[in-house]
C-alpha positions in Angstrom: -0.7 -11.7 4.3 -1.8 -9.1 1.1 -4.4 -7.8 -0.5 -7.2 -9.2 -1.9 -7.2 -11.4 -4.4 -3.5 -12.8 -3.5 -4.1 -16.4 -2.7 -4.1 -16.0 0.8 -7.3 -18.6 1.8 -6.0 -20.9 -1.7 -2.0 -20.8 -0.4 -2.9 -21.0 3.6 -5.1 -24.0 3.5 -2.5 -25.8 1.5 0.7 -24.5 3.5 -1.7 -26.1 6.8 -2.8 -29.1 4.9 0.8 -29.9 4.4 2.2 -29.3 8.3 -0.5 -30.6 9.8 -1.5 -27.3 11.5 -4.6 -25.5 12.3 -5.8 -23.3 9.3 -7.6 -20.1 10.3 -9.1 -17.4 7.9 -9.3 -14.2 9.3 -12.7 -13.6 7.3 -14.4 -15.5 9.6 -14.0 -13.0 12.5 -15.6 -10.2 10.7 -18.9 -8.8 11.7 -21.8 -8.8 9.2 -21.5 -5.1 9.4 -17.9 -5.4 8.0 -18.5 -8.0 5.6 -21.4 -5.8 4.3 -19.6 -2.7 3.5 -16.5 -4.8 2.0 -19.4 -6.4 -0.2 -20.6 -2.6 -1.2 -17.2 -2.0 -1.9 -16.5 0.4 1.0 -12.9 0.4 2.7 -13.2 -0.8 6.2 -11.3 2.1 8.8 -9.0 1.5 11.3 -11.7 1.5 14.0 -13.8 -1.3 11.7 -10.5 -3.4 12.1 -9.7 -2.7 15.7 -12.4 -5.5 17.5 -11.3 -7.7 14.5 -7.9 -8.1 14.6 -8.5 -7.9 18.7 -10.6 -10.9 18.0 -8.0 -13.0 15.9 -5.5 -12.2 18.5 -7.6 -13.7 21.5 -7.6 -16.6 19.4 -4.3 -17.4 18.2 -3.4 -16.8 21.7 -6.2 -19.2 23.2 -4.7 -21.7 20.7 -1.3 -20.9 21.3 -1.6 -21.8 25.1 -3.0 -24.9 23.9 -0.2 -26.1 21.7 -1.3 -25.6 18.7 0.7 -24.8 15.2 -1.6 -22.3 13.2 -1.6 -20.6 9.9 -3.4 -17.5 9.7 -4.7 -15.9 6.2 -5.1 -12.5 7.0 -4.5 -9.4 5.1 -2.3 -7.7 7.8 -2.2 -4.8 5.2 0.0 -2.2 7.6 2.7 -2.4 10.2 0.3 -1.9 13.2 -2.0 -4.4 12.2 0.6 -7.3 12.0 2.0 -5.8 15.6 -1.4 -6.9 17.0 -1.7 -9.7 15.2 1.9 -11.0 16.5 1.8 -9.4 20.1 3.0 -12.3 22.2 3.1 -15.0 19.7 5.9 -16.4 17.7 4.6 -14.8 14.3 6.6 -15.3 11.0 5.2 -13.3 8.4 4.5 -14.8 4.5 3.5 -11.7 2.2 1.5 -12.6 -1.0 2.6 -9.7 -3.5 1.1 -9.9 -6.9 0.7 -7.5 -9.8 -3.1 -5.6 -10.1 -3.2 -7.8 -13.6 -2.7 -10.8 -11.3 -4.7 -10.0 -8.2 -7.5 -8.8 -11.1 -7.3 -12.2 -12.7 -7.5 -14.0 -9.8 -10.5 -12.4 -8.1 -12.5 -12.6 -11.8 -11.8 -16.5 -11.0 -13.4 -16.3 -7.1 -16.9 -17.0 -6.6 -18.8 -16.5 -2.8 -16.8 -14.2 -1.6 -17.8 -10.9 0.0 -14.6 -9.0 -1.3 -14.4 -8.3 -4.5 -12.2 -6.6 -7.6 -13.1 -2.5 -6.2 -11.7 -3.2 -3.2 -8.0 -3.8 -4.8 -6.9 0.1 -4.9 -7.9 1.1 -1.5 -6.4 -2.2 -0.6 -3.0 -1.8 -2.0 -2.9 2.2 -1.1 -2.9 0.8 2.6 -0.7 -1.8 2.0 2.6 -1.1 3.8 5.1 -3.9 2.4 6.7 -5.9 5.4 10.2 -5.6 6.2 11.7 -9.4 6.9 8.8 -11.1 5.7 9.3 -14.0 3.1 7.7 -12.8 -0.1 6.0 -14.7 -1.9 5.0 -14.0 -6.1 1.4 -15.0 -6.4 2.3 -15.1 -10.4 3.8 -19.2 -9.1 1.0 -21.7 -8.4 0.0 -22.5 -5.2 1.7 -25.4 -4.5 5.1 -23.6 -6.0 4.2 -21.0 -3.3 3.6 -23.4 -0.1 7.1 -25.4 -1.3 9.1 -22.7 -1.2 7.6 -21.3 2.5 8.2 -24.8 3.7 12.2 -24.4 2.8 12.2 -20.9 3.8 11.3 -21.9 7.3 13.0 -25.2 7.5 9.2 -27.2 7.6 
């Protein structure tokens, strides 16, 4: 989880690569209407996010039942969110935290991506930090990152 611009796609896709798990991105689940405002710039509510993260929950549940070892990039900016999000699931938590110089520097970097630089103070004004989550500094490369989840969680 974090804000924009933290690695999350870039650090997930590796950290599933590595294990041999399912990778989901919780952009997919957006609806066009969502992705267009984040694309204007416009901070999505609570009641934009509601049928999203409802969405991503019926999913890591579906594969859950199935048997299946996922790692989920999602922003999860507040408390409630990551509640849904882990509601009857096994959920361990990896928090991206990076400096606005960072997260600036990286997004400058991203191309094709509906989410961009404006987004980042809206973003980190919701943000509430998670307590007992392994925190990660995005200012380490990627592979850094995903080495030290790995021993973090015993993988």
């Amino acid at each position: 989880m974090g804000v924009t611009g933290s690695g999350k796609t870039t650090v997930g896709k590796l950290l599933s690569q590595r294990m041999g798990w399912v990778f989901l991105d919780a952009d997919d689940f957006h609806s066009s209407a969502n992705r267009e405002k984040m694309h204007r710039g416009i901070p999505l509510s609570d009641a934009d996010r509601t049928p999203w993260l409802d969405a991503i929950h019926d999913e890591l549940l579906r594969r859950n039942g199935d048997g299946e070892n996922i790692v989920l990039a999602c922003s999860a900016l507040k408390q409630e969110y990551r509640d849904v999000l882990g509601a009857n699931l096994n959920l361990k938590i990896v928090y991206l935290r990076g400096s606005v110089a960072q997260l600036h520097h990286n997004l400058a970097t991203r191309k094709n991506h509906f989410a961009g630089e404006d987004l980042v103070p809206s973003q980190l004004a919701a943000l509430e930090e998670p307590a007992g989550a392994i925190t990660e500094d995005i200012f380490h490369t990627p592979e850094e990152i995903v080495d030290d989840i790995r021993a973090r969680l015993n993988l």
